[in-house]
Residue, then its C-alpha position, 0 to 999 in steps of 0.5 A: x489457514x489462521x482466521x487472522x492471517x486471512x482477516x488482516x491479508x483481505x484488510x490489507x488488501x482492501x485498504x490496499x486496492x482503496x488507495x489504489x482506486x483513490x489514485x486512478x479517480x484522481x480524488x481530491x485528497x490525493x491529487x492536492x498532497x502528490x502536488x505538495x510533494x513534488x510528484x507529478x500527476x502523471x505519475x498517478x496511473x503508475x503508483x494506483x497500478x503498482x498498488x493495485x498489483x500489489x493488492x491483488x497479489x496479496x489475495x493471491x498469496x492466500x492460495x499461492x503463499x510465495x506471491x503474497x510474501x512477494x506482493x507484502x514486501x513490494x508494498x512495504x518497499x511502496x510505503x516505505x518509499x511514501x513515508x521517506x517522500x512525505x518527509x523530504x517534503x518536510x509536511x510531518x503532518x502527513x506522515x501518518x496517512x502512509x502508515x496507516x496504510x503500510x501496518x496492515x501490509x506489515x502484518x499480513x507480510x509478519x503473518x504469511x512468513x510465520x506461516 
């Protein structure tokens, strides 16, 4: 296993499982902009949970590669679905928190196809 598919699957699955937690403790920095973005704080344990799924799943897929490339894609799906909803919201000035989120994501999903 290449040392940088391992280092940037575990950053993506940190960043990953940070944001998920973010969510479940309702921190303040999350709560405020869903609110902005017209999501409902109900929806809060079911975006944590999918994104806590998603990184588990890509530490899974360092020994079981199908579900880490099924965990990546879902993840890009996930951000993708946050950067289309924070510009629905027409807050430009967000859009760079999904990102940053999703490039790690992306690179360990371009890595574990190129393995």
């Amino acid at each position: 296993m290449p040392t940088t598919y391992l280092v940037v699957t575990l950053l993506a699955a940190a960043m990953t499982g940070f944001s998920a937690g973010s969510a479940f403790l309702r921190a303040k920095w999350v709560i405020k902009p869903i609110a902005d973005y017209g999501i409902p704080a109900s929806w809060l344990p079911w975006l944590g949970a999918a994104k806590a799924a998603g990184a588990v799943g890509l530490v899974v897929g360092l020994f079981v590669p199908v579900i880490g490339i099924l965990a990546g894609t879902g993840l890009v799906l996930y951000f993708t679905g946050a950067v289309i909803t924070v510009i629905r919201s027409r807050i430009y000035s967000h859009i760079p928190f999904p990102v940053v989120y999703a490039a790690p994501v992306v690179g360990a999903l371009a890595l574990a196809l190129a393995a």
